[in-house]
N, C-alpha and C positions, 0 to 999 in steps of 0.2 A: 259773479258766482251765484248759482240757483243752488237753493238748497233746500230740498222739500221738508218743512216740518210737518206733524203731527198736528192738523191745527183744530181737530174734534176733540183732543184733549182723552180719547180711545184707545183703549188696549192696542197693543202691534200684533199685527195676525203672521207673523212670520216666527217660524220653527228655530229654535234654538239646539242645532244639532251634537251641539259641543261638550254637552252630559255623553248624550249617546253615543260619542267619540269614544269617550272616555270608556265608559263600560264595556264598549265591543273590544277598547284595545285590550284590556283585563282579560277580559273572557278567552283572547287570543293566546296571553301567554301563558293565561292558567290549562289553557288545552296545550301547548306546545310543551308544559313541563308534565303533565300527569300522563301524553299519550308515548312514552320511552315506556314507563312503570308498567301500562297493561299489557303490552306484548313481554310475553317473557316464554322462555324453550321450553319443550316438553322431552325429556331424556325417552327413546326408545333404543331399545334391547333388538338391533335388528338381526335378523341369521348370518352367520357366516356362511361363506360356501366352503365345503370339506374339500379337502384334496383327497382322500379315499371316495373313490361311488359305491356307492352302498350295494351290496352283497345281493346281486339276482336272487327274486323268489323261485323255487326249486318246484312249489306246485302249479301246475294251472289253475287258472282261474275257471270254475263250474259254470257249466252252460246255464245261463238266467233262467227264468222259471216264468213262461207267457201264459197268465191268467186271462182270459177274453170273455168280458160281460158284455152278452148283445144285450138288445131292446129290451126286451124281457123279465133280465134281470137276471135270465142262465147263466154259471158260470163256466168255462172251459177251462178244463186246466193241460196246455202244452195241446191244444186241437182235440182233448178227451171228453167227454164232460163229464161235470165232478155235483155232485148234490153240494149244497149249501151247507151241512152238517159235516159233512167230509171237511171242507174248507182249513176249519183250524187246527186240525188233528196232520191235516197234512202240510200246513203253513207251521207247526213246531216241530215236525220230522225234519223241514229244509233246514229251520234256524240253526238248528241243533248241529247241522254238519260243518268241517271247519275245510276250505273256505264260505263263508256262507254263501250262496247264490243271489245271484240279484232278481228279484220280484219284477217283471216288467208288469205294468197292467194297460192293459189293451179295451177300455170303455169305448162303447157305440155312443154316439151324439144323440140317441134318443134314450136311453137309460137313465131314467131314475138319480138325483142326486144321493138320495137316502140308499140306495143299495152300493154305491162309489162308498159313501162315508162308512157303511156298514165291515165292508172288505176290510178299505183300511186301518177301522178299530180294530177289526179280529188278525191284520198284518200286524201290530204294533203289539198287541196282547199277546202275541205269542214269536217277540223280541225280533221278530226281521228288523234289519240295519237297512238294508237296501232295496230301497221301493223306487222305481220310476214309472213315468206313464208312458207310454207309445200312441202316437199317432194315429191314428186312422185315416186312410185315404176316400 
């Protein structure tokens, strides 16, 4: 029988992985019991669906209101054009009417940022609900 000693009388240069057994196995069942505890329900309040359908609206809905700023910085209001002073006097006549009308705004691609933001401050300031943009082709 061969049996190799240690005959330098040297430290052993081999790993003793049997702590680190130990700690990894800990670590495994201390995740196994705390990770039940973090998931837990969150109660929501979802709709029901009625068995009554709700009561048709009786008025139509107002033809949108197409504001069109070219390049420039002109405004058109509905293919008219409207002075920049007009604007808000006639953006709280629309607010004012019940159903309100929807704002479409129609910006050309070379248009000015500040005159787009300018509109929309004086839409908002004078309580339009409904603003959207359209396209340009």
């Amino acid at each position: 029988m061969a049996f190799s000693s240690n005959s330098t009388g040297g430290a052993m240069a081999d790993i003793n992985v049997t702590p680190l057994v130990d700690v990894m196995l800990v670590l495994l069942i201390i995740f196994m019991v705390t990770a039940p505890m973090l998931s837990y329900q969150i109660e929501i309040d979802l709709p029901q669906p009625s068995r009554d359908p709700p009561p048709p609206d009786q008025k139509e809905p107002p033809t949108p209101i197409r504001l069109r700023i070219d390049a420039a910085g002109s405004l058109f209001w509905d293919n008219s054009p409207l002075p920049n002073a007009a604007l808000t006097p006639s953006l709280m006549v629309e607010a004012s009417r019940d159903p309100q009308p929807m704002l479409e705004i129609e910006a050309s691609q070379d248009v000015q940022y500040q005159v787009v933001a300018n509109v929309l401050a004086q839409a908002k300031n004078a309580q339009m609900k409904k603003i959207g943009f359209v396209e340009t082709l």
